[in-house]
N, C-alpha and C positions, 0 to 999 in steps of 0.2 A: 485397358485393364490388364496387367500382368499374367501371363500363364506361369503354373507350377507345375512341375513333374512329377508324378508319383509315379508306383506300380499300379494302385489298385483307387476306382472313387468305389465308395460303400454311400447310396443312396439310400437314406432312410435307416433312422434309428429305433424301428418295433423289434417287434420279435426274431424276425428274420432276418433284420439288417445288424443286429447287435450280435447275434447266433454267428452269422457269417465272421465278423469281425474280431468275435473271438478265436473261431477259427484260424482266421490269418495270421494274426498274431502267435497261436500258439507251433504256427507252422516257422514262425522266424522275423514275420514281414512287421515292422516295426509301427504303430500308430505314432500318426503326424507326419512318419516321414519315407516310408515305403507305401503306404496306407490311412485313407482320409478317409474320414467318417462324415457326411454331411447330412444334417435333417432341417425339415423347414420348423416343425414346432420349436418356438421358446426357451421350450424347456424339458425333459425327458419323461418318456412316458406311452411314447407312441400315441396309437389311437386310444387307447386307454384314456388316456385324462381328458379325453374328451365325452366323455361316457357319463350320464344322466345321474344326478346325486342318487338317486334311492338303488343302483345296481351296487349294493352292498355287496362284499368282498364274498360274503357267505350264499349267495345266491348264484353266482356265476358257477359254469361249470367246464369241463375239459380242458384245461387250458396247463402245458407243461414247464418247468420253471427252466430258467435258461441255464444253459450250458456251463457247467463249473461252481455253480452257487445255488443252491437252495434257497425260497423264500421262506421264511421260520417267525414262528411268533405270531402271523398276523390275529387282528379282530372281524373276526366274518361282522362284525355291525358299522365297520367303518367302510364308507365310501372305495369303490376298487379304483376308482381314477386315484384316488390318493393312495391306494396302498400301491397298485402297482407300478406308481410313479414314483415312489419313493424308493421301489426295490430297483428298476432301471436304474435309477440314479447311484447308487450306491453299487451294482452292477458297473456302469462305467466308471468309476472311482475305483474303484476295488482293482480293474482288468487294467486302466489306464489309457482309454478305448480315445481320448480324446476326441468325440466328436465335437464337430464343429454346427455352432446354430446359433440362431436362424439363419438358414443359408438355403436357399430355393432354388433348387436346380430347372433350368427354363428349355433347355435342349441337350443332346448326346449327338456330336456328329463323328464323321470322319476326319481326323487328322492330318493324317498322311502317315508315313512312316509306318506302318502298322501301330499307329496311337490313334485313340479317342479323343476326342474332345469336350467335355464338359463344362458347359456352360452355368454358370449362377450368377445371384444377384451380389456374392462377393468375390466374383471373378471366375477365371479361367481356369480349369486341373485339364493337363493331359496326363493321359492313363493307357497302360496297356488291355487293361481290363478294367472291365466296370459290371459292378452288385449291384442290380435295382432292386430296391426291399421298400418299395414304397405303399405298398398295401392296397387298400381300400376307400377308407376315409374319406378321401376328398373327392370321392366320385358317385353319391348319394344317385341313388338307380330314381328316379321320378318314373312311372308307365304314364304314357299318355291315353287319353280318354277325350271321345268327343264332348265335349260342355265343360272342361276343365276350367276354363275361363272364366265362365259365366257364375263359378259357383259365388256367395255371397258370404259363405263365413271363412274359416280359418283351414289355411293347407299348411302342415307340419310335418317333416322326415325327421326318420331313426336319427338322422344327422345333428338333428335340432332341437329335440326331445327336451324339454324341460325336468319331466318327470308329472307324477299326477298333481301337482297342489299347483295349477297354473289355471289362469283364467280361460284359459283354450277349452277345460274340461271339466271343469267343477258347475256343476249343474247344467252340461251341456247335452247334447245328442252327439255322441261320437261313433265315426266309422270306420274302423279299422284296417286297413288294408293288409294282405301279406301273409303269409303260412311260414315263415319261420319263428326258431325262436322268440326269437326279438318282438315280433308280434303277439305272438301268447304275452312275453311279461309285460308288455306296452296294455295288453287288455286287460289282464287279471289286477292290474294298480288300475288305469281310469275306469274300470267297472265299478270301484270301490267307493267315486265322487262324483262321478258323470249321472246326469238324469236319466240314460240309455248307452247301449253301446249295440252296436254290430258287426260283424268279424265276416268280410268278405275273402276270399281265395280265388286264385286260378284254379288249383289242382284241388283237387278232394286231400287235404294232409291226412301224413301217413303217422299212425303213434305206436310207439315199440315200447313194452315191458321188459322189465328186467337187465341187468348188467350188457352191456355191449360188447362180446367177444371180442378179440383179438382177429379173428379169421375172416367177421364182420368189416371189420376198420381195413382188413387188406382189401376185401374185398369194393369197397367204397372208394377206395386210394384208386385201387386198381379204374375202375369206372372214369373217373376226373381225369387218370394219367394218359390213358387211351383218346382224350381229347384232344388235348395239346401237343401228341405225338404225334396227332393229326392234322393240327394246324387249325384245331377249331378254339373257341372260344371258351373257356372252364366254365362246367359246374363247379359248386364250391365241393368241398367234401361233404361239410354238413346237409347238404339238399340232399344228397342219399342214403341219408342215413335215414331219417325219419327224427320225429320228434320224442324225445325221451316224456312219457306218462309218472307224472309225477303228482304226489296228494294232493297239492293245491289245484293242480289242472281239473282231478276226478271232481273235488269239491266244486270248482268251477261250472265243472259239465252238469253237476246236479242241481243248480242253480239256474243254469240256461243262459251262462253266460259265455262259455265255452264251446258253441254249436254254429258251426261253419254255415255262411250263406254265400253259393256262385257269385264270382264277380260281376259287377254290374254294368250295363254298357253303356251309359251314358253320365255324365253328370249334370245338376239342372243347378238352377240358383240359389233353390233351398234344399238341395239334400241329393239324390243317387236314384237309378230309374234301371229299370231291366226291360229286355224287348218283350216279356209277354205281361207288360200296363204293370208291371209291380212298382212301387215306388217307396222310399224311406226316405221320411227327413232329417235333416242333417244341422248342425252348426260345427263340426268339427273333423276334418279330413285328416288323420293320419296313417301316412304311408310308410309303412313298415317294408319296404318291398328291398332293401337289400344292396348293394353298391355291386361299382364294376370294377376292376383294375387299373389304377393312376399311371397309365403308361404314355400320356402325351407326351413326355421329354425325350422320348425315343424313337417319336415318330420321324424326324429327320434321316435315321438310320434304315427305314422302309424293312420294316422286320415282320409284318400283318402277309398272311398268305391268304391266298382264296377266302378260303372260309372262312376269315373274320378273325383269327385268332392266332397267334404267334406260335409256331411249329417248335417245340422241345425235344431235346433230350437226357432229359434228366432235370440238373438246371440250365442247362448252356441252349442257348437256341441256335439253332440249326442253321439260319440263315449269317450268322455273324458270332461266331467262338468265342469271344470277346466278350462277349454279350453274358449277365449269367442274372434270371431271375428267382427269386426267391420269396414265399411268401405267396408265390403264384399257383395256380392250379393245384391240383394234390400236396405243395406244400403249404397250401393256405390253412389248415388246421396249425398248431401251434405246435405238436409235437413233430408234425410237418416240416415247419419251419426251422426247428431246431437240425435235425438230418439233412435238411436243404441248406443251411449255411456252411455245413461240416463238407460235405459235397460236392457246396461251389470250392470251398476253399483248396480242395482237394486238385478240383481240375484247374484253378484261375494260378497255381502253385505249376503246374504239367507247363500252362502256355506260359508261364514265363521264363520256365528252367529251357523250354524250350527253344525262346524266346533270345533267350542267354546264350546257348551253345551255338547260335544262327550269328547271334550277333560278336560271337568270339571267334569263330572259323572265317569271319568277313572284316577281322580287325576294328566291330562295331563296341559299344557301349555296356554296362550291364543296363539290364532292365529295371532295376528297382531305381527308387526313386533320390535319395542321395548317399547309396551304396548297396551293398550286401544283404541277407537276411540276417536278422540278431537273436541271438539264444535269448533265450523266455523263460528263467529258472524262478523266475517271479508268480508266474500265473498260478500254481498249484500253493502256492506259500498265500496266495491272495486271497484263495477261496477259504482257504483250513484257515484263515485269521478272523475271515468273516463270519464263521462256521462257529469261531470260538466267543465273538463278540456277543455272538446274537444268544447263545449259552442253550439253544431249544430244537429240538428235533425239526429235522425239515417238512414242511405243511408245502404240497403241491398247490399251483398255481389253478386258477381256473378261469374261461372267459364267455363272454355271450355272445352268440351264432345272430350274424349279425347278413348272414347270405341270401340271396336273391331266391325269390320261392317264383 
């Protein structure tokens, strides 16, 4: 299979990977041809369009609209896998981001020459640099439990969620697992058709009233960023925050549907068991418990320190400059993700100028991919046309906290 040259691969088309890429671009580096956009979905939309029909647009929350375009217009009653698939879409149209898909990048190695290697299932990019903005998604957190095996009805992740009107839960015993978000709104719909439900946790969850400061949110950032500066493994953001208290939850808790029971330690055939002889039966396990970071393609790179977790500085990791993730740790929130793309782009711009003046004192090459950086007098023209199509005040994006409790 042919390799191509670029400056930059841009792995993964969500939040963080689109963020980035328009950063590069508005830095000079040209999509297609300085800079490759590759995502394995289909079709645009990130992990979004993978997202359960009933997480209507009007129910999500936090979630900040990407860089240079507002989303405007939407119906909080229509599906968010659809709305916010259609605003990406129209987002790489508008920017000109050309990403390339489906195209499943399977390894990152070493080069040689101070290039990367990028392997996919449509071939070879080497790179001076490489964006991993691959998220979460496809790495569904399961917790293991003795008797997991043995159980006899139905085990279903956040991953795979149908929504309530499925025969998993409609007149069933359902047991919840998981204290984020995503498990509250997974309980509060199959409470609605289930013959029973039960909402187990590790931790006792935490629920917070009232608006969410700004000093709050550094403070949270600050927590996750102290991780991976460390070389440990991220919290998401959202797991520090706590749970936002909202009317449907209070209604919930006064119903007795909403009241957290210890995780249990075993599972049996028919249903869930705790060590002092408590027991509940069960026909329907689902596990709300949260994803982990999709960074197998990078393990050939040996980028994992001690602790478990890949050592940062900002977005660049520390053990290989080249290297820049995003979407990861402290920028895994959305508005996160947005200043994490600006960021990478920032620094992935330093090692190639850099990269240039090395390679010009040694009679070497430029480092972009079939020339120079290109003025971008287009992007700002793209947005304000968009801005005018759409003819309606910009309406903030919003998404469901979907992190490991």
């Amino acid at each position: 299979m042919r390799e191509r040259e670029v400056a930059v691969v841009v792995i993964g088309a969500g939040q963080a990977g689109l963020a980035a890429a328009f950063h590069l671009r508005r830095l000079g580096y040209a999509p297609g041809r300085d800079v490759v956009v590759l995502d394995a979905a289909e079709r645009p939309g990130g992990a979004w369009q993978f997202r359960w029909p009933t997480l209507t647009y009007g129910k999500v929350h936090g979630m900040h609209a990407l860089p240079g375009m507002e989303l405007t217009g939407a119906d909080p009653g229509r599906p968010s896998s659809e709305v916010v698939g259609e605003y990406f879409a129209a987002y790489e149209e508008t920017f000109g981001l050309a990403v390339r898909r489906p195209v499943r990048v399977r390894a990152v190695r070493e080069d040689g020459g101070g290039r990367l290697r990028v392997e996919t299932s449509e071939g070879v990019w080497s790179a001076r640099a490489v964006v991993s903005a691959t998220g979460t998604w496809e790495r569904p957190f399961w917790p293991r439990v003795p008797g997991q095996e043995s159980f006899r009805g139905r085990q279903l992740h956040t991953a795979g969620y149908p929504g309530p009107r499925s025969p998993a839960f409609e007149g069933k015993r359902v047991v919840v697992v998981g204290g984020g978000t995503s498990a509250v709104q997974h309980l509060l719909e199959v409470s609605e058709v289930a013959a029973g439900t039960l909402w187990v946790t590790r931790r006792e969850p935490v629920f917070r009233e009232g608006p969410f400061a700004e000093d709050q949110g550094r403070a949270a950032v600050a927590l996750v960023e102290d991780r991976v500066r460390r070389g440990l493994p991220p919290r998401s953001v959202v797991s520090v925050t706590g749970l936002p208290l909202t009317d449907e939850m209070r209604r919930a808790r006064e119903k007795g549907v909403l009241v957290r029971q210890p995780m249990f330690d075993r599972v049996e055939p028919d249903g869930v068991a705790w060590a002092d002889g408590r027991r509940a039966a069960a026909d329907t396990l689902l596990w709300a418990t949260g994803f982990r970071p999709a960074l197998g393609h990078l393990a050939p790179l040996g980028l994992r320190e001690p602790g478990g977790g890949i050592r940062m500085d900002g977005t660049r990791v520390v053990a290989d400059p080249r290297v820049h993730l995003v979407g990861y740790g402290p920028s895994a929130s959305t508005v996160g993700a947005n200043r994490a793309g600006r960021s990478a782009a920032l620094d992935v711009r330093r090692l190639l100028e850099g990269a240039a003046a090395e390679g010009a004192s040694t009679g070497g090459t430029s480092t972009h991919g079939a020339g120079g950086p290109v003025g971008d007098s287009t992007t700002e023209l793209g947005a304000a046309a968009y801005e005018h199509r759409a003819g309606r005040s910009p309406v903030s994006m919003a998404a469901a906290d979907s992190a490991p409790r």
